[in-house]
Legacy VTK file of the C-alpha trace (Angstrom):
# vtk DataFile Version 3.0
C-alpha trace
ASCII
DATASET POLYDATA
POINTS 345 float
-26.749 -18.862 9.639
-24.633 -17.858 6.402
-23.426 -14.799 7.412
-22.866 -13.443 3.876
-21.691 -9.614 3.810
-23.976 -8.187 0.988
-23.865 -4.392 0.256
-24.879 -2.651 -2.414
-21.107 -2.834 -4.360
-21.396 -6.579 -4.339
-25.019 -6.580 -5.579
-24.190 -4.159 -8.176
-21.270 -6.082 -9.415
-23.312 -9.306 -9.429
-26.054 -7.468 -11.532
-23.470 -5.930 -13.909
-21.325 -9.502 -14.704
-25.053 -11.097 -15.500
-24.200 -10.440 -19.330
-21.164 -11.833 -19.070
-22.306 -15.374 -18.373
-24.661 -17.717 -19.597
-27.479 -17.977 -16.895
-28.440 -21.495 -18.181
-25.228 -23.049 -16.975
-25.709 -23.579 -13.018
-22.279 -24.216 -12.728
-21.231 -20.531 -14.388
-23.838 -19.196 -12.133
-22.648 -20.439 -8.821
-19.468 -19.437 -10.208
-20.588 -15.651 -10.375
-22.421 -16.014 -6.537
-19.098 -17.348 -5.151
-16.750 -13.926 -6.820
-19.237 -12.044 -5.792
-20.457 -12.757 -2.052
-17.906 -15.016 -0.626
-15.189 -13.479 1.525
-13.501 -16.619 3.133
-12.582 -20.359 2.549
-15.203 -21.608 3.821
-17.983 -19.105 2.390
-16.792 -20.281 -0.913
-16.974 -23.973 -0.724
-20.634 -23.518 1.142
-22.621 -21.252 -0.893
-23.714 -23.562 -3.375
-24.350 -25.999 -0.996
-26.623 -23.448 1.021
-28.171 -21.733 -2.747
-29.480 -25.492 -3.411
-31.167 -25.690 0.257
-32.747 -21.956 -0.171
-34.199 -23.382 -3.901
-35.284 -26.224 -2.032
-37.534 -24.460 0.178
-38.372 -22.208 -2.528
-39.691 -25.013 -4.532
-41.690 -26.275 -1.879
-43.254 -23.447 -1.212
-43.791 -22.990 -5.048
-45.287 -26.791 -5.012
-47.657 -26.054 -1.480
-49.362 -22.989 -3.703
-50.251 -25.492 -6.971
-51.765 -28.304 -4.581
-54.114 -24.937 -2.656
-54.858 -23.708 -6.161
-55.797 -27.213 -7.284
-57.995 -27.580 -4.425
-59.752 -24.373 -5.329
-58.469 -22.701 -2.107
-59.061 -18.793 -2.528
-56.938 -16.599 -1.237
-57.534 -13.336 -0.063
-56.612 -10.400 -2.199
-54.161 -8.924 0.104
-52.341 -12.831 0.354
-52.464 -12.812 -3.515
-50.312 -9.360 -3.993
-47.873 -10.451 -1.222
-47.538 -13.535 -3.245
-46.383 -11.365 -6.405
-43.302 -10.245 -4.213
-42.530 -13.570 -2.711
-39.203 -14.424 -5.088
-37.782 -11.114 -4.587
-38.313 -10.899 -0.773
-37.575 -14.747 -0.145
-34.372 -13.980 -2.006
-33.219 -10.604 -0.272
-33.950 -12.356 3.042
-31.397 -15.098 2.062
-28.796 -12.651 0.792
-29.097 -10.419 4.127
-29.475 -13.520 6.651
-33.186 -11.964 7.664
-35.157 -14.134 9.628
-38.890 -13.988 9.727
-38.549 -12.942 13.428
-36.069 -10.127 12.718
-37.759 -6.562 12.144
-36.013 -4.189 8.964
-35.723 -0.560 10.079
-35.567 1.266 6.767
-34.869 4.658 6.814
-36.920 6.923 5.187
-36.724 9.886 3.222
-39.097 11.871 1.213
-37.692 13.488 -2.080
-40.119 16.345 -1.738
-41.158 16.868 1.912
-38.156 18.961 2.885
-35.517 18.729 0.571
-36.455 22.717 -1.135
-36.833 24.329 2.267
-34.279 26.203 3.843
-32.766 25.494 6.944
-34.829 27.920 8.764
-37.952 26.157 8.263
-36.957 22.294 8.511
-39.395 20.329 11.044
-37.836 18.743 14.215
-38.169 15.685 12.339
-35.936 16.866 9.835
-32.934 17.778 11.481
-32.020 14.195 11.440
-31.718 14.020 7.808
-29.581 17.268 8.303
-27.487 15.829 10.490
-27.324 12.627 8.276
-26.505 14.311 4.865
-23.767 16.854 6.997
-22.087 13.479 8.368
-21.650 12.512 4.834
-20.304 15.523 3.737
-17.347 15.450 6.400
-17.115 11.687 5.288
-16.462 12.823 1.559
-14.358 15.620 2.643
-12.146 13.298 4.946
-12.036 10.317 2.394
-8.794 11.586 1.312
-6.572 8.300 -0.384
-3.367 7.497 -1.485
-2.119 6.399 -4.372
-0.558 3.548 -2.695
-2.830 0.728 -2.082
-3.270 -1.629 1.021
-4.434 -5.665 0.536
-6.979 -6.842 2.089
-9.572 -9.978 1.970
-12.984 -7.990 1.809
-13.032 -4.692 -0.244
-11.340 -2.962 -3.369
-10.375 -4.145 -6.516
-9.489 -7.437 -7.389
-5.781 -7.392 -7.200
-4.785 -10.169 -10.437
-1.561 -9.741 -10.199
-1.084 -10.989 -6.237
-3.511 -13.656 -7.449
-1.568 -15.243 -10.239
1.675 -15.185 -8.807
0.448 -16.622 -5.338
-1.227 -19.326 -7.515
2.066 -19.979 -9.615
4.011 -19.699 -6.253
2.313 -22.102 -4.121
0.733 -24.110 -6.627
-2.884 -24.254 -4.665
-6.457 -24.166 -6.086
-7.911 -20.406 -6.499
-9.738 -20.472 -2.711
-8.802 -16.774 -1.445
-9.367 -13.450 -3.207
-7.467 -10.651 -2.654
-8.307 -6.463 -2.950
-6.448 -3.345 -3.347
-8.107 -0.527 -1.778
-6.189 3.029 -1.607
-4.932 3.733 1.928
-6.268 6.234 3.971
-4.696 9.623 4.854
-5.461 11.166 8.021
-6.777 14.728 7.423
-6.628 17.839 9.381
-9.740 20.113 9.309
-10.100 24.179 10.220
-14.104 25.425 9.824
-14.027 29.404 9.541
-17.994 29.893 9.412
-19.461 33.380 9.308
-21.923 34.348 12.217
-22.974 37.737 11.327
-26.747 38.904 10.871
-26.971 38.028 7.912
-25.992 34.384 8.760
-28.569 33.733 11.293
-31.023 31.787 9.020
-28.539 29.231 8.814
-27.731 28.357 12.145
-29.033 25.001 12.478
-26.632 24.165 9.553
-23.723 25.447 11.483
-24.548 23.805 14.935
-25.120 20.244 13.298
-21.445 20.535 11.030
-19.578 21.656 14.006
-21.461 18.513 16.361
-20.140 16.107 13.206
-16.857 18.053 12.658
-15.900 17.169 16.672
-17.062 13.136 16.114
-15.008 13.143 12.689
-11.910 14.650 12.543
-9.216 13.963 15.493
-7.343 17.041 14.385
-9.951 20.079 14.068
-10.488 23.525 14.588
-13.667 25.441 14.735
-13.666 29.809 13.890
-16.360 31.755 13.933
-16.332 35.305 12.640
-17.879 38.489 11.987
-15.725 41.481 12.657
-13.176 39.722 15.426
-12.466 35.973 15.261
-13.010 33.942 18.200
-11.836 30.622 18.330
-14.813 27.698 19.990
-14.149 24.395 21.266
-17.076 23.428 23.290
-20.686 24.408 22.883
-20.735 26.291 26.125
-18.581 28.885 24.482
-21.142 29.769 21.441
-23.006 31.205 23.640
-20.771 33.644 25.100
-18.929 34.726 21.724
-19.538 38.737 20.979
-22.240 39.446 18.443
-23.150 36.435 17.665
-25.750 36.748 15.066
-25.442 40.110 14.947
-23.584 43.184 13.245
-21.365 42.921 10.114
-18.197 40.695 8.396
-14.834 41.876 7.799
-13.723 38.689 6.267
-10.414 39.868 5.932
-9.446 41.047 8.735
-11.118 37.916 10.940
-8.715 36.078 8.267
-5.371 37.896 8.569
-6.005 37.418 12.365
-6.299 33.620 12.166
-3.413 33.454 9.786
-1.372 34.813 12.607
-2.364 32.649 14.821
-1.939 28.738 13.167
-3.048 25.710 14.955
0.471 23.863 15.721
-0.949 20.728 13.950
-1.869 23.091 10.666
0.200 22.147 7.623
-0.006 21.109 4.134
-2.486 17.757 4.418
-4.912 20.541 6.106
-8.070 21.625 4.224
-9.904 24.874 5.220
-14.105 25.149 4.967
-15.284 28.470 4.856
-18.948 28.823 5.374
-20.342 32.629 4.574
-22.316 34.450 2.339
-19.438 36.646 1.198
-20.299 40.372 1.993
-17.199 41.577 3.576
-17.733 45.271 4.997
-13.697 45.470 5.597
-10.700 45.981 2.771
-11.234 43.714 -0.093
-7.071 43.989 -0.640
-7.109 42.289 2.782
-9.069 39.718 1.575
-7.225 38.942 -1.576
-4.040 38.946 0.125
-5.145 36.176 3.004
-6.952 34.286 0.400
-3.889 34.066 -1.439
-2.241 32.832 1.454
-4.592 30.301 2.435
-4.720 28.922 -1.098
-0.453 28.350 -0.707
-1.013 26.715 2.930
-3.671 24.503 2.901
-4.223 21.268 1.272
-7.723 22.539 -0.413
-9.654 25.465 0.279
-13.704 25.123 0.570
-15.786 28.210 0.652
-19.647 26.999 1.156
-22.251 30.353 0.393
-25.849 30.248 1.426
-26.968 32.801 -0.838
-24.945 31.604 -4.285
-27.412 30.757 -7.259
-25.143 30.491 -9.604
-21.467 30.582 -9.497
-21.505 32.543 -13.453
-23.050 35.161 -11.824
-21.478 36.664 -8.705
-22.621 40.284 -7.416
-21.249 40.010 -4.091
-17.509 42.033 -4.405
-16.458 39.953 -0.996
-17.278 36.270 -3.356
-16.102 37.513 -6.487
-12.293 38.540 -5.082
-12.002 35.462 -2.770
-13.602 32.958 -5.726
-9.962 33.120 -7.568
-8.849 31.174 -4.892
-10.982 28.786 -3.589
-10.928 24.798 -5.014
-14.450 24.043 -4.366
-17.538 26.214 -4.423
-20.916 25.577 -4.092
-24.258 26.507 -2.477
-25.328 25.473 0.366
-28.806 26.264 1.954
-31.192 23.261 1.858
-31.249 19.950 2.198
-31.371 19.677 -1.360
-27.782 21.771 -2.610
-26.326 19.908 0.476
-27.260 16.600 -0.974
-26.066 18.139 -4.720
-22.759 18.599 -2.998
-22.182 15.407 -1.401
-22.523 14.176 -4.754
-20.383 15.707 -6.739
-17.683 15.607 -3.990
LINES 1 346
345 0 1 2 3 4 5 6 7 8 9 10 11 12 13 14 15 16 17 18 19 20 21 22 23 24 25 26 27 28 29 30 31 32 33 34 35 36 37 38 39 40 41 42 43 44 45 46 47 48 49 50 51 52 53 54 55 56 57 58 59 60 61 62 63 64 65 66 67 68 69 70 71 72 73 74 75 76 77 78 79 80 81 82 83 84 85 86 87 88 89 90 91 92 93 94 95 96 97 98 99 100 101 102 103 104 105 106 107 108 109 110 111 112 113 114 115 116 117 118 119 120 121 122 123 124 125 126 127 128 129 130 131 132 133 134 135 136 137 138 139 140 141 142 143 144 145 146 147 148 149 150 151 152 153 154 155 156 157 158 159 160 161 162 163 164 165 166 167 168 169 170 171 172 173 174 175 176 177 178 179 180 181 182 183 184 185 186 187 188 189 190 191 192 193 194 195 196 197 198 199 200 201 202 203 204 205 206 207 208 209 210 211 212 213 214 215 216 217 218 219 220 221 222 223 224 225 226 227 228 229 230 231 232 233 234 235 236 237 238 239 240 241 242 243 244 245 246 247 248 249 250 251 252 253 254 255 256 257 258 259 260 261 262 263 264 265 266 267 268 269 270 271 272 273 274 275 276 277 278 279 280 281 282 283 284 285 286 287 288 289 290 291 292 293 294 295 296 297 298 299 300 301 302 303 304 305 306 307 308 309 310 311 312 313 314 315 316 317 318 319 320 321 322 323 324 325 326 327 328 329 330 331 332 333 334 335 336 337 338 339 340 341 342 343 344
């Protein structure tokens, strides 16, 4: 087997360098198959040996159909539309190694089944895709890279610069490509998430980002609050913090408390998530003051409101005082502003 690694970068950089060549020229083409989808040595010098065995087969098959419809073999209908697909499949099964034994779980996901409904009302069978679209949230949130780059042999850009001087250097043929791809910084997360009445319709949001925040983040720390903070690190101990669900917020004051009371790990590379809906029954000079804080300590502040429309139009006193301070805000109370958000993350 070929064991080419094809993802959907290297098909969309094959697509996009099409223009760039002249398709008529096998040589330029095998070229552009080779940049594109080998990753070692020997990858390289095989791939147009195993392209001319796949067009081999291909034109066998091709040759098998002309002698049937010479014959005046009919086909059934439903053989004649799987025909019409035949190129395309044959060729994605030779990109991705399938065999015609191997089965192709696709996941799927309906634009319009779920996506406007709030979290309240998603289906069993939805709280997958909830927990699928929150996982790539914390993914975007933790992707945090530095400027410095790391080589490597798989992923990144193509780094030129190694690649001419190792070529002047050692005077070999072009047979390895290298890739610069930003390092990774390991960041520190702190989840502040409101669990007052009001909050209650969103609870199945808050369980499934906590369940990803623990499988994510080695250094983590989960707060809820509503007028005390309580700090959780199990699931046992949801169940046994006061008023959960229940009563009013004093965002403030919940903040001021956890302010006093750092994780030893917190410093500058942390980022803080706050998940509420804003309506603070407590001093709103409290909250400006901890907010400013927060803003000066962490690495990038998050605030996350289920009831937001529109971020030009605030009437909640609580939002509009703590807004002045927080990096990113958005709305988040269906599948479909969560999906809005991983996006423009």
């Amino acid at each position: 087997m070929h064991n080419y690694q094809v993802g959907i970068e290297e098909v969309t950089t094959a697509l996009k360098s099409i223009e760039y060549i002249n398709l008529g020229v096998y040589a330029d083409y095998i070229l552009l198959l080779q940049i594109c989808f080998a990753r070692s040595k020997s990858q390289w010098n095989e791939l147009a040996k195993n392209y001319e065995e796949f067009l081999k087969e291909y034109r066998q098959s091709l040759d098998s159909k002309l002698i049937q419809k010479a014959e005046g073999q009919e086909k059934p209908r439903s053989l004649q539309k799987q025909e019409k697909k035949y190129q395309l499949e044959d060729i994605k099964k030779w990109l991705f190694n399938i065999s015609e034994k191997d089965a192709l779980a696709i996941p799927f996901y309906s634009p319009f089944s779920s996506d406007e409904k709030s979290f309240v009302d998603l289906e069993e069978e939805d709280l997958l895709q909830l927990d699928f679209w929150v996982r790539k949230l914390l993914l975007k949130i933790a992707n945090d890279r530095r400027r410095r780059k790391k080589r490597n042999l798989v992923r990144g850009t193509l780094d030129l610069k190694y690649l001419i001087r190792n070529r002047f250097r050692k005077g070999d043929e072009l047979t390895q490509l290298y890739y610069r791809y930003p390092r990774k910084e390991k960041t520190k997360v702190v989840f502040l998430c409101d669990v007052s009445k009001s909050m209650d319709l969103y609870s199945r949001f808050i369980t499934s980002f906590a369940k990803q925040l623990n499988q994510i983040f080695n250094h983590h720390a989960i707060y809820l609050f509503n007028t005390e903070l309580h700090r959780v690190e199990s699931e046992e101990i949801w169940q046994n913090v006061p008023g959960l669900w229940s009563g009013g917020t004093r965002i403030g004051s919940c903040l001021q408390a956890w302010l006093a009371d750092l994780p030893h790990w917190f410093d500058r590379k942390t980022k803080v998530i706050i998940y509420s809906d804003g309506w603070d029954t407590g001093d709103l000079d409290r909250l400006d003051q901890t907010m400013y804080l927060i803003q000066h300590l962490a690495n990038k502040v998050f605030w996350f409101n289920p009831v937001l429309k529109d971020e030009n139009d605030i009437q909640v006193s609580g939002m509009k005082v703590a807004m002045e301070y927080v990096d990113v805000l958005a709305p988040v109370y269906n599948l479909s502003t969560l999906k809005e958000l991983v996006r423009i993350l």
